[in-house]
C-alpha positions as CSV (number, residue, x, y, z in Angstrom):
1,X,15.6,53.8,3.7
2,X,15.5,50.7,5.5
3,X,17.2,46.9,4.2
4,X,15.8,43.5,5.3
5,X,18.7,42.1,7.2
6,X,21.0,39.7,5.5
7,X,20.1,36.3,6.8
8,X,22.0,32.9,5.4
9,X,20.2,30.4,3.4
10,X,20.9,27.4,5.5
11,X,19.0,29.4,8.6
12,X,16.1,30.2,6.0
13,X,15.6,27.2,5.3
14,X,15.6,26.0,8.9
15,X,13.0,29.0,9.7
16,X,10.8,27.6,6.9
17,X,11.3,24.0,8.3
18,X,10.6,24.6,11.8
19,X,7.1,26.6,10.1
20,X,6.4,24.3,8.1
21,X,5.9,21.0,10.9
22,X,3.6,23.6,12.8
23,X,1.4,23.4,10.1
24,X,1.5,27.2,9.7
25,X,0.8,27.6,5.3
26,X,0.0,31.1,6.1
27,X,3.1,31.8,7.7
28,X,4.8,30.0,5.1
29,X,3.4,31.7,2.1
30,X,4.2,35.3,3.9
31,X,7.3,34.6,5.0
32,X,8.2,33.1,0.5
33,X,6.7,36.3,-0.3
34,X,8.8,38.8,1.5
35,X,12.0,37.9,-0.7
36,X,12.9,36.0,-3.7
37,X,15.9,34.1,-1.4
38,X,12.7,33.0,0.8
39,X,10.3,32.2,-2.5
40,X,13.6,30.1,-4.0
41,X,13.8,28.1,-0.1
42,X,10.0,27.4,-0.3
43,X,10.2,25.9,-3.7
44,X,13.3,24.1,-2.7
45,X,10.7,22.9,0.2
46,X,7.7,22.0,-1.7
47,X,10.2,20.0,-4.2
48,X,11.5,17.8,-0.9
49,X,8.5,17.7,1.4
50,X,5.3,18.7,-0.2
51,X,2.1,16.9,-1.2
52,X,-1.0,17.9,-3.2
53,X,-3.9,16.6,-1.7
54,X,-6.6,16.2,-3.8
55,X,-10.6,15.6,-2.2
56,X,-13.9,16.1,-2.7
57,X,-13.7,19.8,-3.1
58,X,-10.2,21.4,-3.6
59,X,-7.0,21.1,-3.8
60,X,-4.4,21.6,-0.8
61,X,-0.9,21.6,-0.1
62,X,0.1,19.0,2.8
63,X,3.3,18.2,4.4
64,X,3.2,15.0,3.1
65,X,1.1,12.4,1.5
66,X,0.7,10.5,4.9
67,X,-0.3,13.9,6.9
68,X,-2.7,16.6,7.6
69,X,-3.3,19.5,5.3
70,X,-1.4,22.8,6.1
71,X,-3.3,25.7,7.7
72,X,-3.9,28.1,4.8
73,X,-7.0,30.4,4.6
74,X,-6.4,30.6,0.6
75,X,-5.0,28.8,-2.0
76,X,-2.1,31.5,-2.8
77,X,0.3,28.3,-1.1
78,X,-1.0,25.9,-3.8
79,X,-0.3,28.0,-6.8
80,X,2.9,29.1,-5.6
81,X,4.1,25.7,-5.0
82,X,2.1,23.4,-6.8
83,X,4.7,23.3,-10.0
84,X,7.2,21.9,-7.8
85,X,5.6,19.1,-5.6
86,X,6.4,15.8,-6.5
87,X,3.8,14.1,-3.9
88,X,0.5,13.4,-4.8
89,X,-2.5,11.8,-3.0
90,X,-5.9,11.2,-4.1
91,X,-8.0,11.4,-1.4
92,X,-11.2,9.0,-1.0
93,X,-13.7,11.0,-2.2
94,X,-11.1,12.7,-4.3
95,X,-12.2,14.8,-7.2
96,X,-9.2,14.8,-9.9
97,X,-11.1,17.9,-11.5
98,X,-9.7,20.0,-8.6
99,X,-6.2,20.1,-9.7
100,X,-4.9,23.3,-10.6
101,X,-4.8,23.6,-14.7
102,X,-1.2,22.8,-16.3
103,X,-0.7,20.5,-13.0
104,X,2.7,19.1,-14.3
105,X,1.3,15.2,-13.4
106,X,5.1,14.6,-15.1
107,X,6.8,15.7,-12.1
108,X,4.8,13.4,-9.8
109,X,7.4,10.6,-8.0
110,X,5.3,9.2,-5.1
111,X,1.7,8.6,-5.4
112,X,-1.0,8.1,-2.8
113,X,-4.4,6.5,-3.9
114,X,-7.2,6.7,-1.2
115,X,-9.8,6.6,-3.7
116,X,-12.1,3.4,-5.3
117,X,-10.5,1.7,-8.0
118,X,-13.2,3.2,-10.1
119,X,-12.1,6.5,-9.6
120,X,-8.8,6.6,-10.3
121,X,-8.5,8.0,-14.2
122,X,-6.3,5.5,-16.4
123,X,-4.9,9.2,-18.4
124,X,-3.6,10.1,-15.0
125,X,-1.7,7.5,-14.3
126,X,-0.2,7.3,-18.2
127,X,0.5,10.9,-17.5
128,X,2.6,10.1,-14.6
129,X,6.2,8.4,-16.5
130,X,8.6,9.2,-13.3
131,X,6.5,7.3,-10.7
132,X,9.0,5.8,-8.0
133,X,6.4,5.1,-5.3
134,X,3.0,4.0,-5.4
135,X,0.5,3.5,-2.2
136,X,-2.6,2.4,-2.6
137,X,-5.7,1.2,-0.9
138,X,-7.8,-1.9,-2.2
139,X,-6.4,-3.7,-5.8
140,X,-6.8,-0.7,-8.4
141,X,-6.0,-3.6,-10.7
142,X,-5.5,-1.4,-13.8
143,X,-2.5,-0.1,-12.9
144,X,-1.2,-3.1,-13.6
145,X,-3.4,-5.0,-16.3
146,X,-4.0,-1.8,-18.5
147,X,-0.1,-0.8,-19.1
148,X,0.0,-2.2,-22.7
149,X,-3.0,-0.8,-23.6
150,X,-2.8,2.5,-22.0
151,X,1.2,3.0,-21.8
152,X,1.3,3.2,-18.2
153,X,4.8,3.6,-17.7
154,X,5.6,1.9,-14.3
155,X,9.7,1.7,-14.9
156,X,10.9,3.5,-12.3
157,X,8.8,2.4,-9.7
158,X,11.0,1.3,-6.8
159,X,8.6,1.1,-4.3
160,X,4.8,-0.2,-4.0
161,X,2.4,-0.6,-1.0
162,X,-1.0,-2.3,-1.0
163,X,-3.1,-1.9,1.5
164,X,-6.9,-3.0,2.9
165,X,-6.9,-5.6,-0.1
166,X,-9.3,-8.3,0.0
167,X,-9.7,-11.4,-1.4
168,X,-11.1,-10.3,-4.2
169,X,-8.4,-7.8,-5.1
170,X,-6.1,-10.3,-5.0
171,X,-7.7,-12.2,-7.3
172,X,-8.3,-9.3,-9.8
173,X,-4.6,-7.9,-9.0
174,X,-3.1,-11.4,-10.1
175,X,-5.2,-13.1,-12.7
176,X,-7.5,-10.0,-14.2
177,X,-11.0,-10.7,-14.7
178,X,-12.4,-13.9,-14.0
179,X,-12.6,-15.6,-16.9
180,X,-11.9,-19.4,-17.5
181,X,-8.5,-19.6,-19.8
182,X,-10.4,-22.5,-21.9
183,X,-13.9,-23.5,-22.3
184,X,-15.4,-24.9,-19.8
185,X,-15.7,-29.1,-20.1
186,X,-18.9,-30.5,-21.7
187,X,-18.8,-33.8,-19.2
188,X,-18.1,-34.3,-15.7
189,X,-15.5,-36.8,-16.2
190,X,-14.1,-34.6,-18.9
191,X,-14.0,-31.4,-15.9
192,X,-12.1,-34.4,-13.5
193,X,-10.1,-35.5,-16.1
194,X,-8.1,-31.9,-16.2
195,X,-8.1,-30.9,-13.0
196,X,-6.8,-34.2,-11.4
197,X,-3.5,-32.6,-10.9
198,X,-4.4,-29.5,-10.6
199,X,-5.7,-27.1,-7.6
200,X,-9.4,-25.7,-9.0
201,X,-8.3,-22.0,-8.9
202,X,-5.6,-22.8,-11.5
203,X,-8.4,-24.6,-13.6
204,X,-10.5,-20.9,-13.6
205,X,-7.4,-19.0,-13.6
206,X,-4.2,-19.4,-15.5
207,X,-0.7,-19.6,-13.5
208,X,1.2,-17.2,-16.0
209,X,1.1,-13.8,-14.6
210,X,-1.4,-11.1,-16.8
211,X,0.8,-8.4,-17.0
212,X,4.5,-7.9,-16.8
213,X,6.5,-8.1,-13.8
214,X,7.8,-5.0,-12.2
215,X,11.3,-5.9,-12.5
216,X,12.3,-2.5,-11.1
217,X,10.6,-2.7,-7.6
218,X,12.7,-3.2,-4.8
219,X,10.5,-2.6,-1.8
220,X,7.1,-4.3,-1.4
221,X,4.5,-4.1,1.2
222,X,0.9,-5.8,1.4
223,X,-1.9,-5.9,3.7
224,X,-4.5,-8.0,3.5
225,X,-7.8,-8.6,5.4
226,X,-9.4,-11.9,4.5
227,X,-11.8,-14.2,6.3
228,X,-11.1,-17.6,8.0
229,X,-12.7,-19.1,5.4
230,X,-10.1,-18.3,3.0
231,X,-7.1,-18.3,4.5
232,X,-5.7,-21.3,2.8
233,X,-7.1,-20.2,-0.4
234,X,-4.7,-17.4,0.3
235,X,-2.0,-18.8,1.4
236,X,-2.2,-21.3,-1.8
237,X,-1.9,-18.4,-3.9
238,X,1.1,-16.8,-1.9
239,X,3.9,-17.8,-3.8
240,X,3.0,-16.5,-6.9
241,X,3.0,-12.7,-6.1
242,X,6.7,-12.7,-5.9
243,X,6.7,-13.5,-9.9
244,X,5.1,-10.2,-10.6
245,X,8.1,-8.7,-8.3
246,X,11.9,-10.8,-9.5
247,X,13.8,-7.8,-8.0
248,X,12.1,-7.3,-4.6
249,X,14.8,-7.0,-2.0
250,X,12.5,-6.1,0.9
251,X,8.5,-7.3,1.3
252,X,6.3,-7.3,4.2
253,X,2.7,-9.0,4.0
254,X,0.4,-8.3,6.7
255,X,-2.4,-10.9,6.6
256,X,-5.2,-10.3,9.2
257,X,-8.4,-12.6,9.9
258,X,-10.7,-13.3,12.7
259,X,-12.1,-16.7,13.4
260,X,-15.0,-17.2,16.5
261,X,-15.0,-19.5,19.8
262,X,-11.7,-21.1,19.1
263,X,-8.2,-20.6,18.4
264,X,-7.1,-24.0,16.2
265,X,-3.0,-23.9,15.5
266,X,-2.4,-24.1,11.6
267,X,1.5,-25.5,11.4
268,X,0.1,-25.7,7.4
269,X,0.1,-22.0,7.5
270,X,3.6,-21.6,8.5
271,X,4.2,-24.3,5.4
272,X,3.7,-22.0,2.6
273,X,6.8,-19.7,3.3
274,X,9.1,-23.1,3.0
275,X,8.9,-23.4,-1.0
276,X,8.7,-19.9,-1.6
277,X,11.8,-18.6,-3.6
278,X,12.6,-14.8,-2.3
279,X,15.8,-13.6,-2.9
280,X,15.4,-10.8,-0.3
281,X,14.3,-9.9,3.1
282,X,10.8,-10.9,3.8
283,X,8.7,-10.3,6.8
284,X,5.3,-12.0,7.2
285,X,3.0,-10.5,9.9
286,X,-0.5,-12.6,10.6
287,X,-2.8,-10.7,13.2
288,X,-5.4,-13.4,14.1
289,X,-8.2,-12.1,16.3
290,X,-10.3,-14.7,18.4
291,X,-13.8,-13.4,19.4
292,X,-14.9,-15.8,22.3
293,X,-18.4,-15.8,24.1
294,X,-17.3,-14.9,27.8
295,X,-14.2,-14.7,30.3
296,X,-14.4,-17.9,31.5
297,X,-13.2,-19.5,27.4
298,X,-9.9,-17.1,27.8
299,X,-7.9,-19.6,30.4
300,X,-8.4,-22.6,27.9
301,X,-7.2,-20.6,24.6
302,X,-4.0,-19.1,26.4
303,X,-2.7,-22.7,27.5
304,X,-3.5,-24.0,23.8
305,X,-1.5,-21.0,22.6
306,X,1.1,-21.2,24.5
307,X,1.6,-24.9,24.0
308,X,2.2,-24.3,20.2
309,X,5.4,-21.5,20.9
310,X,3.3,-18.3,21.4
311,X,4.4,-15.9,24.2
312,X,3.0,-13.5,25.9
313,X,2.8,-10.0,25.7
314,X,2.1,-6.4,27.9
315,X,-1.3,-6.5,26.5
316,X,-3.1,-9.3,28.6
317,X,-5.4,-10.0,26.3
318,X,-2.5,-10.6,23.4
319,X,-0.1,-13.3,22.4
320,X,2.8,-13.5,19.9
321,X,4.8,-16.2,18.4
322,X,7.9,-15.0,16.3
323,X,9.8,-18.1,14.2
324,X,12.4,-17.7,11.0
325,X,11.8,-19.8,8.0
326,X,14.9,-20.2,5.6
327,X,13.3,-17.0,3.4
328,X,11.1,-15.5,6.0
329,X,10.5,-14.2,9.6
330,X,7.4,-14.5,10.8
331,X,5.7,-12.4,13.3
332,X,2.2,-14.1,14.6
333,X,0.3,-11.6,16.5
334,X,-3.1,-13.3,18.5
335,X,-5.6,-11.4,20.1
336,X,-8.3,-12.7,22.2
337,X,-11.5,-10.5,22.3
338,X,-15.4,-10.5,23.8
């Protein structure tokens, strides 16, 4: 009769490795199934490395949240492994009703969101206590306003990354529903009367942050697409992010805009990191993109760009000014575009 030869652990997990970052589920799943050394190295694998990814139809293992799916003609991967992920993404069109039954949502450290806000279950995300890392796309303001109510437990959360947010998101992310905190003034002179010292978004919504700060996040990341008309609403608002976040050690804020004809330098932009209190490392990224008629409007914005400190770059059509504020580094990337 003949034995499977006696291989070490540290090489089957290395064999598993090397078929796993082929993509290979199939080869995966047969290789788990031929011993129970090789079953314990996958779960030890899907524990480390795994994702679920959730869409519109099924359920399916992935190498990660931020790759593709693994090749698997079944779902025998999934149920084999699915106990031990802690990775989960929601894709767009995610359908939460595909989850496997008994998905142990407890177990769940870093979570994806591709989804709407609208999709995204509250009960989920109460069901999830052990969250450490949270990416999402657009506000998905409940997360943050609807933790009282719902118990959202958020206190391990270490990490959080926002990305594709708007204007609007940022608006429902830090001050909730739009709601004016006191009735609105019966008189004209009355409305001037309170809001002589005070900007007119404070007047509509109140300073004192909505929900608690998440005291525990150390790492924060942000990318926002607004247009030039708001930019300095924006940028007005800026500050007051970081009192949601009194432990962040690391953020990075991309802030991306396009403006047409012209490039105009805004020193006043630059302004807004000076007050700001960070006691970390913060990195502030602005992609502006000018859209100009024709050719001949590109020689006149590269001298004005260049005059105000911006280099340029291997792209021709791209210019970058880098500068370090006493709580900042700032990364300006322009881009000049027909």
């Amino acid at each position: 009769m003949s034995t499977m030869p006696y291989v070490r652990p540290h090489l089957i997990r290395e064999v598993m490795n090397i078929i796993r970052l082929r993509g290979d589920g199939d080869a995966m799943l047969q290789l788990a199934l031929a011993d129970n050394e090789y079953l314990r190295t996958l779960n030890y694998i899907a524990e480390n490395h795994f994702a679920i990814i959730v869409n519109n139809y099924r359920a399916e293992v992935g190498l990660d949240t931020a790759s593709v799916n693994l090749r698997s003609s079944n779902q025998g991967l999934l149920y084999l492994t699915y106990r031990y992920a802690k990775q989960l993404r929601i894709a767009e069109n995610g359908d939460l009703t595909q989850l496997p039954e008994g998905f142990p949502t407890e177990n769940i450290t870093d979570l994806c969101i591709d989804s709407p806000p609208t999709k995204v279950d509250i009960q989920l995300l109460t069901s999830m206590p052990n969250l450490e890392s949270v990416k999402m796309k657009g506000g998905h303001p409940e997360l943050f306003h609807h933790r009282k109510r719902s118990s959202i437990q958020l206190g391990h959360m270490r990490s959080l990354k926002m990305e594709s947010l708007t204007m609007q998101d940022i608006n429902e992310v830090l001050y909730g529903k739009k709601v004016p905190p006191q009735p609105f003034p019966h008189s004209l002179s009355e409305w001037r009367k309170q809001i002589s010292n005070l900007p007119i978004e404070d007047y509509f919504f109140p300073q004192a942050p909505l929900f608690e700060p998440l005291c525990h996040v150390k790492h924060l990341e942000m990318q926002v697409e607004i247009t030039q008309t708001q930019l300095d609403s924006f940028f007005k608002k800026f500050p007051r992010i970081f009192k949601y976040f009194p432990s962040a050690e690391t953020c990075e804020l991309m802030v991306m805009f396009s403006r047409s004809v012209d490039f105009v330098p805004r020193n006043s932009l630059y302004q807004c990191l000076l007050p700001t209190k960070f006691r970390g490392k913060m990195t502030l990224k602005i992609h502006e993109i000018v859209r100009i008629p024709n050719v001949s409007s590109f020689a006149a914005i590269k001298v004005k760009a260049k005059s105000v400190g911006f280099k340029e770059t291997p792209r021709i059509n791209q210019f970058v000014k880098r500068a370090n504020f006493p709580c900042a580094k700032l990364i300006h990337l322009l881009t000049i575009c027909l």
